[in-house]
Biotite code that builds the C-alpha atoms (Angstrom):
import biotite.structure as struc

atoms = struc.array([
    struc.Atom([-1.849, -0.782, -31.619], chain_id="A", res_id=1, res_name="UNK", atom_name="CA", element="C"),
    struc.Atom([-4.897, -2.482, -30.838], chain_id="A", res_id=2, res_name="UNK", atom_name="CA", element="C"),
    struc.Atom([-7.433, -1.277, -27.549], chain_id="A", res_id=3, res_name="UNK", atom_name="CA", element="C"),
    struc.Atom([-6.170, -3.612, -25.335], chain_id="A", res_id=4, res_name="UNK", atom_name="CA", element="C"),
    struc.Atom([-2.365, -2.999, -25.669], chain_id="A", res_id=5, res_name="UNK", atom_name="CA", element="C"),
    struc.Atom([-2.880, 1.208, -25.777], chain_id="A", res_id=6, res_name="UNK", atom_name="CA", element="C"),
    struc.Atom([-4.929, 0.106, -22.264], chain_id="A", res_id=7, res_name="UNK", atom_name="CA", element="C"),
    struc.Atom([-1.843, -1.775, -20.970], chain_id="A", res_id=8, res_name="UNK", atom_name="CA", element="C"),
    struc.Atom([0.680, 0.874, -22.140], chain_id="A", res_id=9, res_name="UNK", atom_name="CA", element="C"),
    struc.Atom([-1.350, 3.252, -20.806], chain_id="A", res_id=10, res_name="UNK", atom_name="CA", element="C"),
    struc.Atom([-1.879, 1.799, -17.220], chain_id="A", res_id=11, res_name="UNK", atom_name="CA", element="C"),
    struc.Atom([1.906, 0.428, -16.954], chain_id="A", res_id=12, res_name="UNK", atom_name="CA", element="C"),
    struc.Atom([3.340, 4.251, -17.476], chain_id="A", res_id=13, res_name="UNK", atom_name="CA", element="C"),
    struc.Atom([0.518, 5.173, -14.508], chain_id="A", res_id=14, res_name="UNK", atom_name="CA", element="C"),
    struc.Atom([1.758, 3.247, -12.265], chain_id="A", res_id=15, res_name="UNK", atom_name="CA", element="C"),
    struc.Atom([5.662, 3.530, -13.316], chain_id="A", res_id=16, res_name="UNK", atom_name="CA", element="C"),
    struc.Atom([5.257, 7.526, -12.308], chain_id="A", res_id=17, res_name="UNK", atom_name="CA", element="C"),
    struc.Atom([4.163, 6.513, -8.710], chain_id="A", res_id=18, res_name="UNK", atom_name="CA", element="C"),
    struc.Atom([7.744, 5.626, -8.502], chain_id="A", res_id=19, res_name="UNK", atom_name="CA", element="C"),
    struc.Atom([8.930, 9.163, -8.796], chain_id="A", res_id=20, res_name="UNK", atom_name="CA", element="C"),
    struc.Atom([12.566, 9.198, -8.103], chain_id="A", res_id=21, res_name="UNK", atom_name="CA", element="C"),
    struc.Atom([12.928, 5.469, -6.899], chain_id="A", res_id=22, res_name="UNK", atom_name="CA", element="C"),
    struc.Atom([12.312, 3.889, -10.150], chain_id="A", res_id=23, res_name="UNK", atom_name="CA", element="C"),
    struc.Atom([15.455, 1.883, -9.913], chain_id="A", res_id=24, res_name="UNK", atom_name="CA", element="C"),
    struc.Atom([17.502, -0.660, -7.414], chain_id="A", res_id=25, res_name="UNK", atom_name="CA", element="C"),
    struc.Atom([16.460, -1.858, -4.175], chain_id="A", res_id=26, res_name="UNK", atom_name="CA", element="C"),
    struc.Atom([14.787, 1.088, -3.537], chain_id="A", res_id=27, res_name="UNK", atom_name="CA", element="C"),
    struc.Atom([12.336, 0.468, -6.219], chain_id="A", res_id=28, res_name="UNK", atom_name="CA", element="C"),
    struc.Atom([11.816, -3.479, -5.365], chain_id="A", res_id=29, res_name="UNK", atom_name="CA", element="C"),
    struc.Atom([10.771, -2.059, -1.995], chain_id="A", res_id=30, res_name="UNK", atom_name="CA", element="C"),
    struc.Atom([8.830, 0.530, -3.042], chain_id="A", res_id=31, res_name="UNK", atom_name="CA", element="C"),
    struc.Atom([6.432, -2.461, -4.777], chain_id="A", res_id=32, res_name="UNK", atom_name="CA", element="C"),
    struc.Atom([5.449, -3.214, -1.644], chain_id="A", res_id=33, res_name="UNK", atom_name="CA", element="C"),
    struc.Atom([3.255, -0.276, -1.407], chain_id="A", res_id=34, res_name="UNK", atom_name="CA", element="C"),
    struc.Atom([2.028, -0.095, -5.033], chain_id="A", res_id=35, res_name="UNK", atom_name="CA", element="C"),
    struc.Atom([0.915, -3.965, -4.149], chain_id="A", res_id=36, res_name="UNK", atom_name="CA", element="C"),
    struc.Atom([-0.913, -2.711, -1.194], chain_id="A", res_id=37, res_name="UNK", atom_name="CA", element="C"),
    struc.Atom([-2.232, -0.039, -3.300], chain_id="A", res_id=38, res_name="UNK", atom_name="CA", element="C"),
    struc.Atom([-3.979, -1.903, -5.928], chain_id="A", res_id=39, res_name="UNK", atom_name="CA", element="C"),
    struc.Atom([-5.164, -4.674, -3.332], chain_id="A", res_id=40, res_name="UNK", atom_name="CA", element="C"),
    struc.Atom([-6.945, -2.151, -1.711], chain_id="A", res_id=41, res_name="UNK", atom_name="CA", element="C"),
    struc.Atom([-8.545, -0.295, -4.889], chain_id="A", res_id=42, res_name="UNK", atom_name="CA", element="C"),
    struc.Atom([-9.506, -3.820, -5.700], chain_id="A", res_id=43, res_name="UNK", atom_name="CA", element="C"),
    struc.Atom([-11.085, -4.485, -2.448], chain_id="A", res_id=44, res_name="UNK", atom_name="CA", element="C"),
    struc.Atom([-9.447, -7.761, -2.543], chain_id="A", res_id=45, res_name="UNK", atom_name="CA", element="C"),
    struc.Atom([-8.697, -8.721, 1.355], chain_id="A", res_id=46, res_name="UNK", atom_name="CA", element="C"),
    struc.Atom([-7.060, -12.099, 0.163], chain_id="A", res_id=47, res_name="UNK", atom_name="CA", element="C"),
    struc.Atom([-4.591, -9.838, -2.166], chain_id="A", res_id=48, res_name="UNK", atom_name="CA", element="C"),
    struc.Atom([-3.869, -7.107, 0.596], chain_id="A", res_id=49, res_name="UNK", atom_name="CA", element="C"),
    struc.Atom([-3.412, -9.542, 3.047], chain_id="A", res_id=50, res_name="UNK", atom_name="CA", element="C"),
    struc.Atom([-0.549, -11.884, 0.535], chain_id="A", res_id=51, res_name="UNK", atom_name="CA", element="C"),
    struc.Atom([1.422, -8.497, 0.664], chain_id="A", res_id=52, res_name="UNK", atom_name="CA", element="C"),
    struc.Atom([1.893, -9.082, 4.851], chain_id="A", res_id=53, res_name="UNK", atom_name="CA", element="C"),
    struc.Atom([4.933, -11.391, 6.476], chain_id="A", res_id=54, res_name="UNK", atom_name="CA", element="C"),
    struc.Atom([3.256, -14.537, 7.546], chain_id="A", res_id=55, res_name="UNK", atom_name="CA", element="C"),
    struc.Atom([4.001, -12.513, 11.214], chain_id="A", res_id=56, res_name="UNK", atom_name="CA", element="C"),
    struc.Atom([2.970, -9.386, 9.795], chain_id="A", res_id=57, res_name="UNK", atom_name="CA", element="C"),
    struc.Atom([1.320, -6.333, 11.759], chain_id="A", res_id=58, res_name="UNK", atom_name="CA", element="C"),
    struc.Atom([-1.131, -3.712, 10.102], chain_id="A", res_id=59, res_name="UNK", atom_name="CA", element="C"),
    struc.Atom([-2.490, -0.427, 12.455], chain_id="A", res_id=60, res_name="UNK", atom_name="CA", element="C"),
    struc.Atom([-5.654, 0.730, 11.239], chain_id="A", res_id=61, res_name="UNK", atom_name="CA", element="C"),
    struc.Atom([-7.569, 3.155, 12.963], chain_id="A", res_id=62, res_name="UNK", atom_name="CA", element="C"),
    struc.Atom([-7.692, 2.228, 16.692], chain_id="A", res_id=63, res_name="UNK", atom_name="CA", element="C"),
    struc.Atom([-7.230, -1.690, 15.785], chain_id="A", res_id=64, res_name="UNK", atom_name="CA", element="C"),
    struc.Atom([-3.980, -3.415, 16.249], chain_id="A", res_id=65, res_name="UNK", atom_name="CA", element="C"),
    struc.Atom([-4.165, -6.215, 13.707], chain_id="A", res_id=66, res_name="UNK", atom_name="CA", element="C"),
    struc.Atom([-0.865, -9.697, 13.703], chain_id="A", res_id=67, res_name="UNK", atom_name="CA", element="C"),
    struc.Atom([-0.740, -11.698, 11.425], chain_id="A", res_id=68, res_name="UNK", atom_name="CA", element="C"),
    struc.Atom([-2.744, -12.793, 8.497], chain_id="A", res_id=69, res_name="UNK", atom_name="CA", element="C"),
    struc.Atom([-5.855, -14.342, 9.934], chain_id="A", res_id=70, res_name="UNK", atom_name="CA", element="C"),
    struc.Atom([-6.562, -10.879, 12.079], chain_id="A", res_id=71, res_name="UNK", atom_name="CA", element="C"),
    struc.Atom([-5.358, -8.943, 9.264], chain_id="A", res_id=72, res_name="UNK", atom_name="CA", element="C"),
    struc.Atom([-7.446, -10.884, 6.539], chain_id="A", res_id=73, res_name="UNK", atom_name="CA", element="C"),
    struc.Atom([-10.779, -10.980, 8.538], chain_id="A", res_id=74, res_name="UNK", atom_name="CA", element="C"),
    struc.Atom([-10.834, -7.388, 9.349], chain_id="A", res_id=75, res_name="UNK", atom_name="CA", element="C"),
    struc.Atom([-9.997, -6.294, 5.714], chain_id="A", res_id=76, res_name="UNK", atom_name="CA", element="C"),
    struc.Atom([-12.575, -8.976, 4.421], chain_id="A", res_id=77, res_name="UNK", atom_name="CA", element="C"),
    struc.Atom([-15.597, -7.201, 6.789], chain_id="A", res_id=78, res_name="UNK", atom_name="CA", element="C"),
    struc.Atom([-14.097, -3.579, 6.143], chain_id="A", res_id=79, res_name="UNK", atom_name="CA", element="C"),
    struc.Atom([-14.157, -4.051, 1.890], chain_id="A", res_id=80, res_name="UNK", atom_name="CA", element="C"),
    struc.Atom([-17.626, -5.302, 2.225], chain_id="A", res_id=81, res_name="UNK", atom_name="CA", element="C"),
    struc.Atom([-18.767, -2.897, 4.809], chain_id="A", res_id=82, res_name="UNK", atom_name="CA", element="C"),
    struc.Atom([-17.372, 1.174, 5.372], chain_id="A", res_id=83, res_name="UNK", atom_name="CA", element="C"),
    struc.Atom([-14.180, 0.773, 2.999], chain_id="A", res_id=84, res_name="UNK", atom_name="CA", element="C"),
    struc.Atom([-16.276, -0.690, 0.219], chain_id="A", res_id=85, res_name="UNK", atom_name="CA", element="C"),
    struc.Atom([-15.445, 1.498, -2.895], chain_id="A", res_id=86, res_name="UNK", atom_name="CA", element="C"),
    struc.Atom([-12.502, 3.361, -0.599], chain_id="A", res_id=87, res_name="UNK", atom_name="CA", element="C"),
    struc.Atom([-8.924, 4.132, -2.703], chain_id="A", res_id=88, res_name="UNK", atom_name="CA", element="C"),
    struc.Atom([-5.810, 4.278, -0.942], chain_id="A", res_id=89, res_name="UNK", atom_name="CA", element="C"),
    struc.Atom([-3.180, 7.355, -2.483], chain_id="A", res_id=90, res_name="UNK", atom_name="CA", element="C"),
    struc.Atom([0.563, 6.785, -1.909], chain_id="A", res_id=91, res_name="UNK", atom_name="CA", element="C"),
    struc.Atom([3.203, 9.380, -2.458], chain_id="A", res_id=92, res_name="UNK", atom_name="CA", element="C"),
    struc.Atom([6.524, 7.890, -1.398], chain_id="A", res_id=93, res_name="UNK", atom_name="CA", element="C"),
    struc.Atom([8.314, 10.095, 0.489], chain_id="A", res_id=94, res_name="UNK", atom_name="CA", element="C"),
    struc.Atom([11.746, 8.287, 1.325], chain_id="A", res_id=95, res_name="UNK", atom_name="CA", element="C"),
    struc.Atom([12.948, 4.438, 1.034], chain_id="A", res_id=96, res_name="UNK", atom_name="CA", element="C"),
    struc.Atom([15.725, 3.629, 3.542], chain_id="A", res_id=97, res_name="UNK", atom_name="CA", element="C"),
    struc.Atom([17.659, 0.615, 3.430], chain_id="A", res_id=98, res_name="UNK", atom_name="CA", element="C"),
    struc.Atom([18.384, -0.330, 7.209], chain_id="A", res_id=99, res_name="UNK", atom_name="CA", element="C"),
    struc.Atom([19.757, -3.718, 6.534], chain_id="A", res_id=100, res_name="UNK", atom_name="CA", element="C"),
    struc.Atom([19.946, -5.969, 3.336], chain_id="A", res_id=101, res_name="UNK", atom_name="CA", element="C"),
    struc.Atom([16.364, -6.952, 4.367], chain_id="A", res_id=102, res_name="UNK", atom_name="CA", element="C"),
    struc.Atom([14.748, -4.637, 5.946], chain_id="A", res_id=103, res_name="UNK", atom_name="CA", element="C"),
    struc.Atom([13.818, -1.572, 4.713], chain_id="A", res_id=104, res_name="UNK", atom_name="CA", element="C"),
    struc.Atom([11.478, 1.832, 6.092], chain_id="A", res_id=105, res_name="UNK", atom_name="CA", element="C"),
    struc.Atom([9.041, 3.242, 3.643], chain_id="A", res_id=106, res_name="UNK", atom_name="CA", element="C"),
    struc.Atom([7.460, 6.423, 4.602], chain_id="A", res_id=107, res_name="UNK", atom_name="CA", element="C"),
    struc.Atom([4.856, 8.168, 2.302], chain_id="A", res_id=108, res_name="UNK", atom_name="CA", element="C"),
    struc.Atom([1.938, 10.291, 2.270], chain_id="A", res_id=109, res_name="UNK", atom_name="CA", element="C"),
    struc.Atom([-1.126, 10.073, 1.489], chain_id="A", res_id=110, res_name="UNK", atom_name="CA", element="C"),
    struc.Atom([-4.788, 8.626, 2.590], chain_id="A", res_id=111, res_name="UNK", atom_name="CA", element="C"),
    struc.Atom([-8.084, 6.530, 2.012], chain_id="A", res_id=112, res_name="UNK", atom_name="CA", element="C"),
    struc.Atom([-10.230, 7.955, -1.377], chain_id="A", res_id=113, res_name="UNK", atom_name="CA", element="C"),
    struc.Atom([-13.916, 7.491, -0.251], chain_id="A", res_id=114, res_name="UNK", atom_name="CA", element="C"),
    struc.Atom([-16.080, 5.528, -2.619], chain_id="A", res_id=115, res_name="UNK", atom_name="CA", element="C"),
    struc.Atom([-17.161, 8.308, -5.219], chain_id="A", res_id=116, res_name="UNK", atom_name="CA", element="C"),
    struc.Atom([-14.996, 11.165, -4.066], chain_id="A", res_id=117, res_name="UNK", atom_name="CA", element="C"),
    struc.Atom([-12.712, 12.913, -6.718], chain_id="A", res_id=118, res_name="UNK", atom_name="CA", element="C"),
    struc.Atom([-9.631, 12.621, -4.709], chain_id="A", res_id=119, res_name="UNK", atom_name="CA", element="C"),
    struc.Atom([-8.271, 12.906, -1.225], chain_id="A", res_id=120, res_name="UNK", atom_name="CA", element="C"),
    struc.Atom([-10.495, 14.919, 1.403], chain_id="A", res_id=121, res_name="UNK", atom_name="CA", element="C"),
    struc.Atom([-7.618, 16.611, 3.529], chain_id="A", res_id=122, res_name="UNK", atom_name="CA", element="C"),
    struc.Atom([-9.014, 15.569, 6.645], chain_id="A", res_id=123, res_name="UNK", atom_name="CA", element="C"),
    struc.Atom([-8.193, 11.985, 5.408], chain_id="A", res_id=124, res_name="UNK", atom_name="CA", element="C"),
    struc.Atom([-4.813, 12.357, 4.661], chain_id="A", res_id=125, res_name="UNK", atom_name="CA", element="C"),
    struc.Atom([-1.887, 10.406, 6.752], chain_id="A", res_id=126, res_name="UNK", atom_name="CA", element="C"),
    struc.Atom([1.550, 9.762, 6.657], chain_id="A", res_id=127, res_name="UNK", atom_name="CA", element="C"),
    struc.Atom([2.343, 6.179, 7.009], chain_id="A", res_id=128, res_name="UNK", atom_name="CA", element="C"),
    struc.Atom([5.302, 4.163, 7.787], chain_id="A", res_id=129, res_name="UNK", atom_name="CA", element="C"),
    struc.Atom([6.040, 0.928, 6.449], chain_id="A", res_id=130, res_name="UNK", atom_name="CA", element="C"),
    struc.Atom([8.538, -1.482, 7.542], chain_id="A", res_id=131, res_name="UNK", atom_name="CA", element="C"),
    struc.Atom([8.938, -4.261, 4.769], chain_id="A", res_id=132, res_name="UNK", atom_name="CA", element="C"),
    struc.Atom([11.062, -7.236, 5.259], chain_id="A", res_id=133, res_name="UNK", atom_name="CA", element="C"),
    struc.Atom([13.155, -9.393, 2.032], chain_id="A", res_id=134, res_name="UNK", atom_name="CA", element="C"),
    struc.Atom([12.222, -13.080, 2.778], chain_id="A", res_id=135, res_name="UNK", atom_name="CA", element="C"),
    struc.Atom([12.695, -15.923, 0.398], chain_id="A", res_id=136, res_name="UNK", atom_name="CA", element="C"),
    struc.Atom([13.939, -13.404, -2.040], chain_id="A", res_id=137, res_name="UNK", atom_name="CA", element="C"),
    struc.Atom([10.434, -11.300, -1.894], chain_id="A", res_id=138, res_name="UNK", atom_name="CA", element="C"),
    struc.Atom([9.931, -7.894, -0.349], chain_id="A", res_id=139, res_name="UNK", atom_name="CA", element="C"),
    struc.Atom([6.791, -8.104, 2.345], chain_id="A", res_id=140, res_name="UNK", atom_name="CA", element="C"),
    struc.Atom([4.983, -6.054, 4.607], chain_id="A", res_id=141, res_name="UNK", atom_name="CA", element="C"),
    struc.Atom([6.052, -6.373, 8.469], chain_id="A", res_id=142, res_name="UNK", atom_name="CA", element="C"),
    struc.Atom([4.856, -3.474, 9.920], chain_id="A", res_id=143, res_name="UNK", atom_name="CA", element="C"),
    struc.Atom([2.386, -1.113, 8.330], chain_id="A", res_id=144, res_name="UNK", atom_name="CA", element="C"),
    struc.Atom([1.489, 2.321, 10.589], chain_id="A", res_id=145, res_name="UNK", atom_name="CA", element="C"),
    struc.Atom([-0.371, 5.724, 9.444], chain_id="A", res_id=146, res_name="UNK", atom_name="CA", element="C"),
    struc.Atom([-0.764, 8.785, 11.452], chain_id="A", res_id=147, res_name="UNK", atom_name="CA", element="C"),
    struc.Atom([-3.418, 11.805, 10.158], chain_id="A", res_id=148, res_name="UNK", atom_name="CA", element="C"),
    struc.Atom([-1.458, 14.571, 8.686], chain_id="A", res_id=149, res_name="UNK", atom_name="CA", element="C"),
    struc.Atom([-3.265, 17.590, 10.321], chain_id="A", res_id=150, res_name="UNK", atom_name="CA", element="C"),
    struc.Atom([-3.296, 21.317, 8.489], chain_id="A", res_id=151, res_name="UNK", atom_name="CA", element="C"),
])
């Protein structure tokens, strides 16, 4: 196997085991959602984060109250190139609960990485709750909401 398929094989079972136990169904297509978010964010790519959101699509972050993809885009495009620059998000799903046949509540744990930290300082981590919506056949981001997790 050459470099470049060992590094795909490699990174594929990664991120398959950050579906733990909702690897398959619905729950899994949902659970995408996050993993999207996820890797928009370790990117620091505010145009691919902010695809992830309905078109009407609200993100809570911090003490700001973003709707809809302008806000949402222009905040993440000044936060990747200003205090989240470098930042990883961790995502442990939790639970996936179908409510409806397209809409769906994520809830998982985890936090922001900061740029050249070995993992997750405890005073970062949060639970979050997601609410993600099935429209034109895709699973999006309605509602994203994280509260610190204190010790």
């Amino acid at each position: 196997m050459s470099k470049g398929a060992s590094t795909l094989v490699a990174e594929a079972k990664k991120w398959a085991s950050y579906y733990g136990s909702f690897a398959n169904g619905e729950e899994g297509a949902v659970l995408t959602v996050p993993l999207r978010i996820r890797a928009a964010w370790d990117s620091n790519d505010p145009d691919a984060f902010t695809d992830n959101f309905a078109e009407n699509g609200s993100l809570l972050i911090g003490d700001n109250q973003l709707n809809g993809h302008d806000e949402i885009r222009s905040y993440m495009t000044e936060a990747f190139q200003g205090g989240l620059q470098g930042t990883h998000r961790t995502e442990e799903p939790v639970e996936i609960r179908p409510i409806s046949g397209n809409v769906a509540l994520a809830v998982t744990e985890g936090g922001i990485i900061k740029a050249g930290a070995n993992g997750l300082a405890p005073e970062d981590a949060v639970r979050s709750s997601w609410i993600i919506v099935k429209q034109d056949g895709n699973w999006k981001l309605f509602s994203l909401q994280s509260s610190p997790v204190k010790g």
